[in-house]
PyMOL commands that place a pseudoatom at each C-alpha (Angstrom):
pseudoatom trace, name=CA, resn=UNK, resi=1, chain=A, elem=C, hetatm=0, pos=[73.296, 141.158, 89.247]
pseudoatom trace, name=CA, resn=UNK, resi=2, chain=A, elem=C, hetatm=0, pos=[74.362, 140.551, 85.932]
pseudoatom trace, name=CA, resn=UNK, resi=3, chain=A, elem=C, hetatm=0, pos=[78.050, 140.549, 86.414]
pseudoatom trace, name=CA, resn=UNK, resi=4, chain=A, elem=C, hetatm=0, pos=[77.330, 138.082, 89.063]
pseudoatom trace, name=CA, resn=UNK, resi=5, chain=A, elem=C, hetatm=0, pos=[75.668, 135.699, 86.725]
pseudoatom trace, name=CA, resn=UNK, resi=6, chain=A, elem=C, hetatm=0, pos=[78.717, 135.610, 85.009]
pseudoatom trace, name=CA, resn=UNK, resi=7, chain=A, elem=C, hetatm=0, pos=[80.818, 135.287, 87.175]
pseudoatom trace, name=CA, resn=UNK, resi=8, chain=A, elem=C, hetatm=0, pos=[78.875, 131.980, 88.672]
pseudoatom trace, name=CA, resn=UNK, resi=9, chain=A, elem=C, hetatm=0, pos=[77.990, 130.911, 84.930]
pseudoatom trace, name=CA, resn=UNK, resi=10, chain=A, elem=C, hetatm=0, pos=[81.696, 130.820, 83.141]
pseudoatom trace, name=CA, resn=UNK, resi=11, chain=A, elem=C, hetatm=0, pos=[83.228, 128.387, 85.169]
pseudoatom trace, name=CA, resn=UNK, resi=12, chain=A, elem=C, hetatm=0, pos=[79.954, 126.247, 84.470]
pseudoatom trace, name=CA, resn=UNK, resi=13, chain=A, elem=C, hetatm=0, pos=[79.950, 126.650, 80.999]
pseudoatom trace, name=CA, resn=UNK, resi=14, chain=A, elem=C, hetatm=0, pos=[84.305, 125.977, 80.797]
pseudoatom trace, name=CA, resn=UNK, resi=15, chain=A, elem=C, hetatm=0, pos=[83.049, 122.620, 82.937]
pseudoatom trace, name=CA, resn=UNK, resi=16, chain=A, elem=C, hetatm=0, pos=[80.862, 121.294, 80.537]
pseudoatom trace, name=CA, resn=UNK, resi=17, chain=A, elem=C, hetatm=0, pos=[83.093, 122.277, 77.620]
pseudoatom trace, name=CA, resn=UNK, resi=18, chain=A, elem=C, hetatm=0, pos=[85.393, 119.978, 78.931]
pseudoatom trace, name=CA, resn=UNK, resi=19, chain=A, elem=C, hetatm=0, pos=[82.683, 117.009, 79.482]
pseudoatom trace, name=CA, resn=UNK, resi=20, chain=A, elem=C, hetatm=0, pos=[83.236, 115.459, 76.321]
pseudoatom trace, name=CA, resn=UNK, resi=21, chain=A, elem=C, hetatm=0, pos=[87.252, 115.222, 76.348]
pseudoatom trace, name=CA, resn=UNK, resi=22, chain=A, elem=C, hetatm=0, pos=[86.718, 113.338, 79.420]
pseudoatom trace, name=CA, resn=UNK, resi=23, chain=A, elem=C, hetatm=0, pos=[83.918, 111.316, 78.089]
pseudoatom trace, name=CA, resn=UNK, resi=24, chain=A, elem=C, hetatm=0, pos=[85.614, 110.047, 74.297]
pseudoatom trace, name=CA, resn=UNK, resi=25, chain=A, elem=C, hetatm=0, pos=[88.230, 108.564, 76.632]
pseudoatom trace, name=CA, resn=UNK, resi=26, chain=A, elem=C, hetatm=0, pos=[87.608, 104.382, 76.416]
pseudoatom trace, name=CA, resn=UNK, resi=27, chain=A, elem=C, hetatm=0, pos=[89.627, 101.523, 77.968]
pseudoatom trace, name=CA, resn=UNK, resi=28, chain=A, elem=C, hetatm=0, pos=[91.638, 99.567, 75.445]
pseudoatom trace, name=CA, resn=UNK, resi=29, chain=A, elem=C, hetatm=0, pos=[92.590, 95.979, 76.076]
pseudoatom trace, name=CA, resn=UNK, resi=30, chain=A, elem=C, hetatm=0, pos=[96.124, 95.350, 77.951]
pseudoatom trace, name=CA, resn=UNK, resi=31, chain=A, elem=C, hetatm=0, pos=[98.288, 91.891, 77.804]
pseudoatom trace, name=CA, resn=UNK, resi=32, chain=A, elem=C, hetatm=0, pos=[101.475, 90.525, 77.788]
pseudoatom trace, name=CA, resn=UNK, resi=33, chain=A, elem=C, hetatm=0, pos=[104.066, 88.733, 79.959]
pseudoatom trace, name=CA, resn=UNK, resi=34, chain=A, elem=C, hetatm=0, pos=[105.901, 90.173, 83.054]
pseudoatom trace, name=CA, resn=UNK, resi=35, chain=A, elem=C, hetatm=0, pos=[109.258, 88.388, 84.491]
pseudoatom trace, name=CA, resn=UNK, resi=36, chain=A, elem=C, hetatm=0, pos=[110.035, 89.743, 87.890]
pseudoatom trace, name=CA, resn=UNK, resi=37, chain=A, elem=C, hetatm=0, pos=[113.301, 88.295, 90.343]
pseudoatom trace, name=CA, resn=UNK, resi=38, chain=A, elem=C, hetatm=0, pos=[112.791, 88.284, 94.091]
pseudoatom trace, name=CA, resn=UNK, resi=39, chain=A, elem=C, hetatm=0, pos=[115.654, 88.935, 96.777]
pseudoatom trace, name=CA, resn=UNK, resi=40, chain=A, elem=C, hetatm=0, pos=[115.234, 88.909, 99.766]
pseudoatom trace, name=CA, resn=UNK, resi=41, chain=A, elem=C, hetatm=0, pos=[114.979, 92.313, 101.399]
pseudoatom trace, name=CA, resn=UNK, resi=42, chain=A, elem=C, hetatm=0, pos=[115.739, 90.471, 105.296]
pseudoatom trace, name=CA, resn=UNK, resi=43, chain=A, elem=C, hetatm=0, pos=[115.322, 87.169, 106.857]
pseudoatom trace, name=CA, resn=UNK, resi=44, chain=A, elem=C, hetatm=0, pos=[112.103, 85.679, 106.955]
pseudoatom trace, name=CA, resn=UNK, resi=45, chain=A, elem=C, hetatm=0, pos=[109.864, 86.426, 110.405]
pseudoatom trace, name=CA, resn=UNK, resi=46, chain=A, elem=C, hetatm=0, pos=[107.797, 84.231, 111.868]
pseudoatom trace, name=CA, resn=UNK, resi=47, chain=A, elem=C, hetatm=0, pos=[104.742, 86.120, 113.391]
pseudoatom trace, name=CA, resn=UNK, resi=48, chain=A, elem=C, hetatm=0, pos=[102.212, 83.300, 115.078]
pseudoatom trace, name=CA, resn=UNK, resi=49, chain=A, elem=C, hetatm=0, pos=[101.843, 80.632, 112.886]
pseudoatom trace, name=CA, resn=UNK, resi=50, chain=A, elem=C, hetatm=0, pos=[102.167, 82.553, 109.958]
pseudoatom trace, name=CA, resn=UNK, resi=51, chain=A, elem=C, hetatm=0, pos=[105.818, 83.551, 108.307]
pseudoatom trace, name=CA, resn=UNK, resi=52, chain=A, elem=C, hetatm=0, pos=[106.420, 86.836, 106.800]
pseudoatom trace, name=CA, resn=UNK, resi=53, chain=A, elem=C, hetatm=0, pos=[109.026, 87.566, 103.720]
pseudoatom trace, name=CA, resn=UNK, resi=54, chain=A, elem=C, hetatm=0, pos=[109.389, 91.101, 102.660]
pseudoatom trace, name=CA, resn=UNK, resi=55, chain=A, elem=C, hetatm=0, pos=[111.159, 90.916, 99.100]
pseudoatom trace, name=CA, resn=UNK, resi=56, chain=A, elem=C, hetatm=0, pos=[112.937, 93.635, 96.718]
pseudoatom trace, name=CA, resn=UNK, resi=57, chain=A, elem=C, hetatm=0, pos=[111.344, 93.012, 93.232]
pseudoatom trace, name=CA, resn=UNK, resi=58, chain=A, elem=C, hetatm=0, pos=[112.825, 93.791, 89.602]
pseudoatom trace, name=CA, resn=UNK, resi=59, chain=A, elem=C, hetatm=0, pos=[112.075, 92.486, 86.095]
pseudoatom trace, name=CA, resn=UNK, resi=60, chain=A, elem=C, hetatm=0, pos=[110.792, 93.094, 82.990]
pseudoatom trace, name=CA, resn=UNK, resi=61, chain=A, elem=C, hetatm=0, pos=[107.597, 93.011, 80.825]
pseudoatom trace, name=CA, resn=UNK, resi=62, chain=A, elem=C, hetatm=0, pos=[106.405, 92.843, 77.879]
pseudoatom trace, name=CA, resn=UNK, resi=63, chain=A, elem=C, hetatm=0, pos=[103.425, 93.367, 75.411]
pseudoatom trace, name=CA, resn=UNK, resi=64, chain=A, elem=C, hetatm=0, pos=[101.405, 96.852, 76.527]
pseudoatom trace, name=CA, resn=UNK, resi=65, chain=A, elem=C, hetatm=0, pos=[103.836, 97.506, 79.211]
pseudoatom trace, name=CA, resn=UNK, resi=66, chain=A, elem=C, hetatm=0, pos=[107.407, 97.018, 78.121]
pseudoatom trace, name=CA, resn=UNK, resi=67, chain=A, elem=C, hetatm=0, pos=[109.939, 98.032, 80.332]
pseudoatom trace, name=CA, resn=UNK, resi=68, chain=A, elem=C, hetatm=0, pos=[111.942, 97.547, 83.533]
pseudoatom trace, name=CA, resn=UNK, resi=69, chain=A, elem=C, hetatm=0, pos=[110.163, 97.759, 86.841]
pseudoatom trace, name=CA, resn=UNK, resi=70, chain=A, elem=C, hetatm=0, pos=[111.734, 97.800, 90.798]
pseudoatom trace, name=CA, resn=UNK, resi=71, chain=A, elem=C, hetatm=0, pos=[109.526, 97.737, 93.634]
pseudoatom trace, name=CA, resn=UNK, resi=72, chain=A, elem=C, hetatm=0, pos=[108.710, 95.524, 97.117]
pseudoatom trace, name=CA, resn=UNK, resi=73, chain=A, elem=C, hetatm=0, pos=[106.165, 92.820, 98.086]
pseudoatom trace, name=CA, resn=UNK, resi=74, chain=A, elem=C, hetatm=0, pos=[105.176, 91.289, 101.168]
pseudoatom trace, name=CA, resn=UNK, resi=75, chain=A, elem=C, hetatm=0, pos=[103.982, 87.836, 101.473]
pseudoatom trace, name=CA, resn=UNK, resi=76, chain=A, elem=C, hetatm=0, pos=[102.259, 86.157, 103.883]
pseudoatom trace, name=CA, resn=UNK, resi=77, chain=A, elem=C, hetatm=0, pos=[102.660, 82.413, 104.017]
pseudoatom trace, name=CA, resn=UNK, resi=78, chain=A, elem=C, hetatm=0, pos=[100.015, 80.170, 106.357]
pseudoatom trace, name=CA, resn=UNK, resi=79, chain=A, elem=C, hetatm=0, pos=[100.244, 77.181, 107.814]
pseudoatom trace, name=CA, resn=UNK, resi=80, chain=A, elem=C, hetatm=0, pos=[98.571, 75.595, 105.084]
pseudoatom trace, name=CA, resn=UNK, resi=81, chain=A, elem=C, hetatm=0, pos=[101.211, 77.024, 102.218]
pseudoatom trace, name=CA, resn=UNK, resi=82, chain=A, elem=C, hetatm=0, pos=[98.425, 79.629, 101.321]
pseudoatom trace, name=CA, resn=UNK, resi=83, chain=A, elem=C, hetatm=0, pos=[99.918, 83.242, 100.505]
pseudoatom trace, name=CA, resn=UNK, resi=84, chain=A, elem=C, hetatm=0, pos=[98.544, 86.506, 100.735]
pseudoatom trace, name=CA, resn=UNK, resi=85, chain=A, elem=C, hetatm=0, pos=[100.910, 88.837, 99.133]
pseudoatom trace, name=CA, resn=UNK, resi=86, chain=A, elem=C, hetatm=0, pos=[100.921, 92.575, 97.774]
pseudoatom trace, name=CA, resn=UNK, resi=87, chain=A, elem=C, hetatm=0, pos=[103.376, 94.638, 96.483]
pseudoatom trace, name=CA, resn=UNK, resi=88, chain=A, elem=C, hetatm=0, pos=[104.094, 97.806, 94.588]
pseudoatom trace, name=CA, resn=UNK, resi=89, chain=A, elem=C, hetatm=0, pos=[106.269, 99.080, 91.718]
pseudoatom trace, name=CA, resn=UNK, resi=90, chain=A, elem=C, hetatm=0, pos=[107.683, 101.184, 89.421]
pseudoatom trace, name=CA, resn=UNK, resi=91, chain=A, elem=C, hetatm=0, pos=[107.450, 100.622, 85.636]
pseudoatom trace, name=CA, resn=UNK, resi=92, chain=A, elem=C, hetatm=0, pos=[109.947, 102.799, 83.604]
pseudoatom trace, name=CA, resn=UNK, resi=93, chain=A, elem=C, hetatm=0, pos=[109.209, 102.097, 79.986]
pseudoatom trace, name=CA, resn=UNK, resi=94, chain=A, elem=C, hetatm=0, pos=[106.297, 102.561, 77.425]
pseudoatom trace, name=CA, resn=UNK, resi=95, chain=A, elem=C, hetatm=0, pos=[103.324, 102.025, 76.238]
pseudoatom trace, name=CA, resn=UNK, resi=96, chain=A, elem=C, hetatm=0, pos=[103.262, 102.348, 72.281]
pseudoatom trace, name=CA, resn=UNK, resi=97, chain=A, elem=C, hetatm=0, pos=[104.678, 105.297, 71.475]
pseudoatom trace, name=CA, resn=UNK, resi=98, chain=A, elem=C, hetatm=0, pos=[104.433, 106.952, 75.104]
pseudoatom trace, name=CA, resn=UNK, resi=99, chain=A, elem=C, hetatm=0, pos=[107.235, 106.230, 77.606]
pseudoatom trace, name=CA, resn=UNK, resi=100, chain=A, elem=C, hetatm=0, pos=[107.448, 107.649, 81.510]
pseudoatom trace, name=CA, resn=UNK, resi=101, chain=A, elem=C, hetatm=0, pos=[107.029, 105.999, 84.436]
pseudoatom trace, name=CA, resn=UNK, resi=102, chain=A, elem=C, hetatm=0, pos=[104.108, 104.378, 86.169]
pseudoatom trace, name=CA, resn=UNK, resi=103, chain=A, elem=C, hetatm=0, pos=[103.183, 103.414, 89.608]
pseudoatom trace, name=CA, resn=UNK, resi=104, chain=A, elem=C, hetatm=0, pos=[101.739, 100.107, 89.833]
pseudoatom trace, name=CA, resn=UNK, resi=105, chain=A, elem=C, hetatm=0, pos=[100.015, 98.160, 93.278]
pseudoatom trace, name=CA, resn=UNK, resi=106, chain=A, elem=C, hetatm=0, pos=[98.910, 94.485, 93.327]
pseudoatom trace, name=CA, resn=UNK, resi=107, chain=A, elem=C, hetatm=0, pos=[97.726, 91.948, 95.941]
pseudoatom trace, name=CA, resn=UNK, resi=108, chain=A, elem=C, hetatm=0, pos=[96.887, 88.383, 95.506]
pseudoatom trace, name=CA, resn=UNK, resi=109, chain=A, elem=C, hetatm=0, pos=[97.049, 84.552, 96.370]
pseudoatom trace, name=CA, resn=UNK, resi=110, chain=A, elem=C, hetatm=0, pos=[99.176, 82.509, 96.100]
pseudoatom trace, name=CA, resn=UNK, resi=111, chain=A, elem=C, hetatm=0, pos=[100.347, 78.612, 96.884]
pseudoatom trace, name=CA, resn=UNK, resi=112, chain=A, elem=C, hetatm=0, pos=[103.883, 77.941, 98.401]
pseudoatom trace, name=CA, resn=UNK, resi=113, chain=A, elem=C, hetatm=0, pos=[103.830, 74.370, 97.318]
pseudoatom trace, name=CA, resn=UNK, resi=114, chain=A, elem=C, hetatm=0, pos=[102.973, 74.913, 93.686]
pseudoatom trace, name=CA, resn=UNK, resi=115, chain=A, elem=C, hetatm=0, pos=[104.472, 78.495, 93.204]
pseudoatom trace, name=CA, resn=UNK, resi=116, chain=A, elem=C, hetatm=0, pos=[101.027, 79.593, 91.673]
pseudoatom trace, name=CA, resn=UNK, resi=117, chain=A, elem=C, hetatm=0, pos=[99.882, 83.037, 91.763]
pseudoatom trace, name=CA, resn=UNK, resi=118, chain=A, elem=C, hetatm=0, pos=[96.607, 85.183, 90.669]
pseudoatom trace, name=CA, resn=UNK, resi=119, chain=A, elem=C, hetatm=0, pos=[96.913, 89.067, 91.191]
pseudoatom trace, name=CA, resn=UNK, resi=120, chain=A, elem=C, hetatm=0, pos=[95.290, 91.994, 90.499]
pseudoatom trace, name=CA, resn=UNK, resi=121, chain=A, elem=C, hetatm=0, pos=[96.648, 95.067, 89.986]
pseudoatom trace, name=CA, resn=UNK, resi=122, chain=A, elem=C, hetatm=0, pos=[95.837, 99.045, 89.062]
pseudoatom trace, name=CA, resn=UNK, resi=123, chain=A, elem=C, hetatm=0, pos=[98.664, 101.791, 88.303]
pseudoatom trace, name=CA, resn=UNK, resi=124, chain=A, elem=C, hetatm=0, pos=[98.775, 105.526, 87.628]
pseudoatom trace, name=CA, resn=UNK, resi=125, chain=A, elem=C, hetatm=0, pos=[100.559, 108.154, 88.465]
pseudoatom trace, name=CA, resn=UNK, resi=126, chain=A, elem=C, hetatm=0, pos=[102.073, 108.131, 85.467]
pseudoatom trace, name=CA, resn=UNK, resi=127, chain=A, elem=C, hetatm=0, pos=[105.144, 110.993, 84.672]
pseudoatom trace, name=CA, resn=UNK, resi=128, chain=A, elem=C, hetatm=0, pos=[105.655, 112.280, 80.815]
pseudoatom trace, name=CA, resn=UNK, resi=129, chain=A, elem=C, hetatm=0, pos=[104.137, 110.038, 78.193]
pseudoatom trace, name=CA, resn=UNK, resi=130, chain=A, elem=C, hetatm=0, pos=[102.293, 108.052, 80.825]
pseudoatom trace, name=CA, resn=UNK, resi=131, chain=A, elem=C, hetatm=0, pos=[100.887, 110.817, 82.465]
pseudoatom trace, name=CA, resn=UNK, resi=132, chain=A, elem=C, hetatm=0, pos=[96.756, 110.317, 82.590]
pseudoatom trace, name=CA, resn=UNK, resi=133, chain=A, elem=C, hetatm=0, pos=[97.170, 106.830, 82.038]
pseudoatom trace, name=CA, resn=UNK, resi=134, chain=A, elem=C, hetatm=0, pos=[95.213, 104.305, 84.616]
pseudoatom trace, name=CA, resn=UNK, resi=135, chain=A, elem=C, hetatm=0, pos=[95.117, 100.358, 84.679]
pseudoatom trace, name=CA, resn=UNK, resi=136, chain=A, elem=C, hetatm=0, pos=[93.213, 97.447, 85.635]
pseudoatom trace, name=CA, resn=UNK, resi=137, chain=A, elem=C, hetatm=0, pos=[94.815, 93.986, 85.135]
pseudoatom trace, name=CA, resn=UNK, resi=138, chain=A, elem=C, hetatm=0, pos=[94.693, 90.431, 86.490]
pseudoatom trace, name=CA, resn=UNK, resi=139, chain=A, elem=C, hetatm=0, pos=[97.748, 88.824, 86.627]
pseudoatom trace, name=CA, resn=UNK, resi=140, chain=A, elem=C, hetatm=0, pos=[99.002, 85.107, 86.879]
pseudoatom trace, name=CA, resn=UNK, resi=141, chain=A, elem=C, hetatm=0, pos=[102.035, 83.848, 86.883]
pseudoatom trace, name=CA, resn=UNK, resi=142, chain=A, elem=C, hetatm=0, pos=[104.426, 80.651, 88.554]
pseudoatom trace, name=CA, resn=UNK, resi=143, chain=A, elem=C, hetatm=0, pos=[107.749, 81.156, 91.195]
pseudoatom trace, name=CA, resn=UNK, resi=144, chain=A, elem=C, hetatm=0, pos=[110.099, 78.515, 90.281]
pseudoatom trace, name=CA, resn=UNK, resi=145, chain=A, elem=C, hetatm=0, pos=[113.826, 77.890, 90.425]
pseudoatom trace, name=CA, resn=UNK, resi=146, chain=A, elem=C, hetatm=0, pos=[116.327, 80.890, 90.937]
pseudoatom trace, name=CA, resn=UNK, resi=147, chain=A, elem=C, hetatm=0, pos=[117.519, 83.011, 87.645]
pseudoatom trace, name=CA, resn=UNK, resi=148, chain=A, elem=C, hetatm=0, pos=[121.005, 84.041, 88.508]
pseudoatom trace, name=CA, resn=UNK, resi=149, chain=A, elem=C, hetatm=0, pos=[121.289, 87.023, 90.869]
pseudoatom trace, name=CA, resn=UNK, resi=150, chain=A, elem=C, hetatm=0, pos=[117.757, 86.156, 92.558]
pseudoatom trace, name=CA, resn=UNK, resi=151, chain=A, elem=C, hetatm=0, pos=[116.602, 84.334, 95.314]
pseudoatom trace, name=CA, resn=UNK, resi=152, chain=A, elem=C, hetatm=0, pos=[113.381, 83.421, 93.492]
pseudoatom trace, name=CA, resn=UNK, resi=153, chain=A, elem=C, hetatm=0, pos=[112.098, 83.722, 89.937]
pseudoatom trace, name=CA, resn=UNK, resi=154, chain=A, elem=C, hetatm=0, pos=[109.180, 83.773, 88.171]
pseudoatom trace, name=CA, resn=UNK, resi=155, chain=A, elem=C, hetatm=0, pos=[107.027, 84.022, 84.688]
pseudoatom trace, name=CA, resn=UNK, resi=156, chain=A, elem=C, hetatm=0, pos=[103.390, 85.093, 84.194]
pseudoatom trace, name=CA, resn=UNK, resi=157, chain=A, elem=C, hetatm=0, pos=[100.526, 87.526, 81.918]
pseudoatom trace, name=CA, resn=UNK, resi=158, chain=A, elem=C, hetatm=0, pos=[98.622, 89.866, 82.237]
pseudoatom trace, name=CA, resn=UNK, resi=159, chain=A, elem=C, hetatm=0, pos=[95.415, 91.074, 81.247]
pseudoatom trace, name=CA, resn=UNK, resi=160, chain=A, elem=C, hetatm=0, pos=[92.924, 94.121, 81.526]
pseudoatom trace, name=CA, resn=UNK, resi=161, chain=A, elem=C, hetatm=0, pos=[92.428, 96.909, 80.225]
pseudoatom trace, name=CA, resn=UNK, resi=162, chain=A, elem=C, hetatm=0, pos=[94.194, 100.901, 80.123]
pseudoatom trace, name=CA, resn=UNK, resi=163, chain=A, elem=C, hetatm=0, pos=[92.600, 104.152, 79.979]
pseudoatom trace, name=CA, resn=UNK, resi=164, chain=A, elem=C, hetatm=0, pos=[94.382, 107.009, 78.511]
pseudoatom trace, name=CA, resn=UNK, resi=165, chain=A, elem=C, hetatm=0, pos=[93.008, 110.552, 80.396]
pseudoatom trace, name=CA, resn=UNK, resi=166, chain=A, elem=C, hetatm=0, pos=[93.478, 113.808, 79.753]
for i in range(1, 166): cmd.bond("trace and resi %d" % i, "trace and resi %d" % (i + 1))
show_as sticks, trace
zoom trace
């Protein structure tokens, strides 16, 4: 009886040893500025009244996240120049002093005639120094004009916050 006690008890007591590693963990605040260059990854579709654009993505950011990222998005354009869009990505770069990789996932508005955008977006996944880590941002941001070697271009921040987890 008693060596089954323990047996049901240690794993209990290694749990709750743990408890306050997981707990000391906060958010901190995340910003910055994130410059991403759309191709197109085929020809537009038109499905109903609506037209579909599938793009490859690349850029940079900066601030909490700096790095390089590559990844795809898929827009939605209405009728009415309204955009649903999401995407995901791949950030290889750092945050501080800890560098990996990080998967990242957004969706959003957006406005064809004005270029305007507000996202949100979480990531994790993260591989070596980035590992544990798990974000929550808003983004906004404007498509203009073409930077050479992209169909589309565009500028924006971000905001939110990052958790670093053991």
């Amino acid at each position: 009886m008693k060596t089954k006690l323990v047996k049901i008890m240690a794993p209990l007591v290694v749990a709750c040893a743990l408890l306050p590693v997981v707990a000391t963990a906060r958010p901190e605040p995340a910003s910055g500025g994130f410059f991403p260059c759309f191709n197109y990854a085929g020809p537009p579709r038109p499905v109903g009244e609506n037209l579909i654009i599938t793009f490859n993505v690349t850029g940079t950011s900066t601030g909490t996240f700096t790095g390089s990222f590559v990844g795809t998005e898929m827009d939605v354009v209405h009728r009415d120049g309204s955009i649903n869009l999401h995407g995901s990505l791949v950030l290889t770069g750092s945050v501080g002093n800890n560098s990996g990789t990080l998967i990242f996932t957004y969706e959003g508005i957006g406005n064809a005639v004005t270029g305007h955008e507000n996202l949100h977006g979480v990531g994790g996944h993260g591989t070596d120094g980035l590992a544990g880590v798990h974000v929550n941002i808003t983004l906004e941001g404007d498509v203009g004009a073409p930077n050479p070697g992209c169909d589309l271009s565009a500028a924006g921040s971000y905001t939110g916050q990052i958790l670093f987890a053991p």
